[in-house]
C-alpha positions as CSV (number, residue, x, y, z in Angstrom):
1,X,-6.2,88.2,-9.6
2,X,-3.4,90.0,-12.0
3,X,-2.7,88.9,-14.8
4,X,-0.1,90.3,-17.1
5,X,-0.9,88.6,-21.1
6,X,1.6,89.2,-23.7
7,X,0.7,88.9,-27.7
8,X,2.3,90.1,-30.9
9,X,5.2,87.7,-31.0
10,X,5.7,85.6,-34.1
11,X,8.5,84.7,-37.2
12,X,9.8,87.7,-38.8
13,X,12.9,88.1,-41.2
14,X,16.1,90.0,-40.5
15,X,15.5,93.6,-40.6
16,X,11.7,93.8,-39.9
17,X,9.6,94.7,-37.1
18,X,7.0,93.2,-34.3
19,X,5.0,95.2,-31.8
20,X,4.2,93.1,-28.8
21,X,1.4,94.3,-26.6
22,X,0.7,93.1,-23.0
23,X,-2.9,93.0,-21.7
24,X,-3.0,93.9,-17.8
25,X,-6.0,93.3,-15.3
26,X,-6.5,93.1,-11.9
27,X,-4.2,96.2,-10.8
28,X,-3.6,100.0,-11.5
29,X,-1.4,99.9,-14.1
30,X,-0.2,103.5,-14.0
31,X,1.0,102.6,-10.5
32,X,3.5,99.9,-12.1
33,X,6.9,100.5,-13.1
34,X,6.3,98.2,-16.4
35,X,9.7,96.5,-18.4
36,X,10.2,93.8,-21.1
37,X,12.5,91.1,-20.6
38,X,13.7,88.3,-22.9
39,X,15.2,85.0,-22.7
40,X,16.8,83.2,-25.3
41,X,17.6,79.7,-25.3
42,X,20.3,78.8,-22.7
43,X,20.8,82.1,-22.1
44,X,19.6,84.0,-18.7
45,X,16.3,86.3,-18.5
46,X,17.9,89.7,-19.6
47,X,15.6,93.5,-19.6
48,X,15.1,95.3,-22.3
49,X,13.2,98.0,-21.8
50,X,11.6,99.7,-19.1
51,X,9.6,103.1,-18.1
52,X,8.7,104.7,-15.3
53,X,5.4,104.8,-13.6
54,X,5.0,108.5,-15.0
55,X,6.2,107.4,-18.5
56,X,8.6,109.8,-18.6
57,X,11.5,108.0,-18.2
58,X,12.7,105.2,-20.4
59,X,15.4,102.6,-20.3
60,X,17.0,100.7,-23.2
61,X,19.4,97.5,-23.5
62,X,22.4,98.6,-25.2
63,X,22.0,95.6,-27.7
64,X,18.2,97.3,-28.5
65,X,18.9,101.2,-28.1
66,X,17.6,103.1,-31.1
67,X,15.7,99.6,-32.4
68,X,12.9,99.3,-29.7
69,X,10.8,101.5,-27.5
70,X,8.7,100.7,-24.7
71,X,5.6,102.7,-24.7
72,X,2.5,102.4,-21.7
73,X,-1.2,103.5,-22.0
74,X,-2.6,103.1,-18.3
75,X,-5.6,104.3,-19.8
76,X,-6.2,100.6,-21.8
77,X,-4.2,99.1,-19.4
78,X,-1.6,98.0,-21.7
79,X,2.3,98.3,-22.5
80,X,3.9,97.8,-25.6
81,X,7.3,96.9,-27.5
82,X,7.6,98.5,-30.7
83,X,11.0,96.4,-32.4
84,X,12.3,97.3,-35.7
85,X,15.3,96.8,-37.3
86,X,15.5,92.8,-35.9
87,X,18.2,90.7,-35.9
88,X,19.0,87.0,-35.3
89,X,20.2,87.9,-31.9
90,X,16.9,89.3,-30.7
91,X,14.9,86.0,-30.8
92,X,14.1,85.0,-27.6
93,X,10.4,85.0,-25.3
94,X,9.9,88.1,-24.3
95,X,8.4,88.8,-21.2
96,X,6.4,91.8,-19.3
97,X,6.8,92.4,-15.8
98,X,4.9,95.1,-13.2
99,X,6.5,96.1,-10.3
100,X,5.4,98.4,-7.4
101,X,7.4,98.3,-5.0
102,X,7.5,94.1,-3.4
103,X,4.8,93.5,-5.7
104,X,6.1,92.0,-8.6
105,X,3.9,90.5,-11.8
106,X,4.9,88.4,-14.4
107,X,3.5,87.4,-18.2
108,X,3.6,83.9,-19.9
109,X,5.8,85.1,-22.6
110,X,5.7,85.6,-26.3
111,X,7.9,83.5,-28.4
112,X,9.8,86.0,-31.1
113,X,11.8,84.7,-33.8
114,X,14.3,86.1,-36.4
115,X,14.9,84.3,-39.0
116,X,17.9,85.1,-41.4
Protein backbone atom coordinates (compact mmCIF):
# COMPACT_ATOMS: atom_id res chain seq x y z
CA UNK A 1 0.00 0.00 0.00
CA UNK A 2 1.60 3.67 -0.76
CA UNK A 3 1.29 5.98 1.29
CA UNK A 4 2.60 9.48 0.76
CA UNK A 5 2.66 11.40 4.78
CA UNK A 6 3.28 14.96 4.90
CA UNK A 7 4.64 16.89 8.31
CA UNK A 8 6.36 20.07 9.09
CA UNK A 9 3.33 22.36 8.57
CA UNK A 10 2.37 24.77 11.42
CA UNK A 11 1.83 28.82 12.33
CA UNK A 12 4.65 30.93 11.40
CA UNK A 13 4.87 34.82 11.08
CA UNK A 14 5.46 36.85 7.97
CA UNK A 15 8.91 36.53 6.80
CA UNK A 16 9.90 33.19 8.37
CA UNK A 17 10.37 29.75 7.22
CA UNK A 18 8.90 25.99 7.36
CA UNK A 19 10.41 22.79 5.92
CA UNK A 20 7.73 20.29 5.19
CA UNK A 21 8.89 16.75 4.79
CA UNK A 22 6.78 13.88 3.18
CA UNK A 23 7.37 10.26 4.38
CA UNK A 24 6.85 7.78 1.33
CA UNK A 25 6.40 3.87 1.54
CA UNK A 26 5.22 1.24 -0.41
CA UNK A 27 6.96 2.36 -3.82
CA UNK A 28 10.43 3.33 -5.37
CA UNK A 29 10.57 6.68 -4.87
CA UNK A 30 13.36 7.59 -7.13
CA UNK A 31 11.04 6.25 -9.91
CA UNK A 32 8.44 9.16 -9.04
CA UNK A 33 8.29 12.42 -10.48
CA UNK A 34 7.59 14.02 -6.83
CA UNK A 35 5.70 17.90 -6.60
CA UNK A 36 4.05 19.97 -3.87
CA UNK A 37 0.79 21.48 -4.28
CA UNK A 38 -1.34 23.79 -2.14
CA UNK A 39 -4.73 24.74 -1.67
CA UNK A 40 -5.92 27.64 0.06
CA UNK A 41 -9.36 28.24 1.17
CA UNK A 42 -11.80 28.66 -1.77
CA UNK A 43 -9.15 28.64 -3.90
CA UNK A 44 -8.30 25.62 -6.47
CA UNK A 45 -5.29 22.92 -5.75
CA UNK A 46 -2.35 24.90 -7.40
CA UNK A 47 1.68 23.21 -7.77
CA UNK A 48 4.40 24.58 -6.47
CA UNK A 49 7.13 22.76 -6.90
CA UNK A 50 8.22 19.87 -8.63
CA UNK A 51 11.51 17.74 -9.67
CA UNK A 52 12.30 15.28 -11.90
CA UNK A 53 12.78 11.65 -11.27
CA UNK A 54 16.65 12.31 -11.67
CA UNK A 55 16.57 15.43 -9.41
CA UNK A 56 18.01 17.34 -11.82
CA UNK A 57 15.44 19.35 -12.94
CA UNK A 58 13.34 21.57 -10.80
CA UNK A 59 10.11 23.63 -11.24
CA UNK A 60 8.95 26.66 -9.31
CA UNK A 61 5.50 28.67 -9.00
CA UNK A 62 6.19 32.08 -10.02
CA UNK A 63 4.40 33.27 -6.73
CA UNK A 64 7.35 30.91 -4.78
CA UNK A 65 10.47 31.23 -7.21
CA UNK A 66 13.59 32.21 -5.25
CA UNK A 67 11.41 31.50 -1.73
CA UNK A 68 11.03 27.60 -1.87
CA UNK A 69 12.93 24.64 -3.13
CA UNK A 70 11.86 21.24 -3.59
CA UNK A 71 14.59 18.91 -2.69
CA UNK A 72 14.20 14.55 -2.84
CA UNK A 73 16.36 11.91 -0.99
CA UNK A 74 15.19 8.51 -2.66
CA UNK A 75 17.63 7.12 -0.45
CA UNK A 76 15.18 7.94 2.95
CA UNK A 77 12.40 7.87 0.78
CA UNK A 78 11.45 11.36 1.45
CA UNK A 79 10.89 14.85 -0.33
CA UNK A 80 11.01 18.08 1.04
CA UNK A 81 9.82 21.88 0.88
CA UNK A 82 12.24 24.21 2.17
CA UNK A 83 9.88 27.86 2.35
CA UNK A 84 11.48 30.94 3.57
CA UNK A 85 10.65 34.33 3.14
CA UNK A 86 6.57 33.52 3.91
CA UNK A 87 3.92 35.56 3.27
CA UNK A 88 0.16 35.74 4.05
CA UNK A 89 -0.48 34.52 0.65
CA UNK A 90 1.33 31.27 1.00
CA UNK A 91 -1.08 29.73 3.68
CA UNK A 92 -2.77 27.03 2.36
CA UNK A 93 -2.44 22.71 2.87
CA UNK A 94 0.17 21.75 1.12
CA UNK A 95 0.16 18.57 -0.51
CA UNK A 96 2.81 15.91 -2.01
CA UNK A 97 2.00 14.01 -4.95
CA UNK A 98 4.11 10.85 -6.89
CA UNK A 99 3.61 10.26 -10.26
CA UNK A 100 4.97 7.57 -12.65
CA UNK A 101 3.54 7.61 -15.38
CA UNK A 102 -0.82 6.65 -14.70
CA UNK A 103 0.17 6.03 -11.32
CA UNK A 104 -0.54 8.85 -9.39
CA UNK A 105 -0.21 9.18 -5.23
CA UNK A 106 -1.51 11.57 -3.03
CA UNK A 107 -0.64 12.94 0.81
CA UNK A 108 -3.32 14.03 3.49
CA UNK A 109 -1.97 17.49 3.54
CA UNK A 110 -0.26 19.72 5.98
CA UNK A 111 -2.08 22.73 7.14
CA UNK A 112 0.54 25.97 6.76
CA UNK A 113 -0.31 29.21 8.16
CA UNK A 114 1.16 32.80 7.89
CA UNK A 115 0.20 34.94 10.14
CA UNK A 116 0.80 38.72 9.75
Amino acid sequence: QVQLVESGGGLVQTGGSLRLSCAASGLTLQDYHLSWYRQAPGKERELVATIDDYGWREQYADAVKGRFTIKRDDGESMVYLQMSSLKSQDTAVYYCHARLRGDVYWGQGTQVTVSP
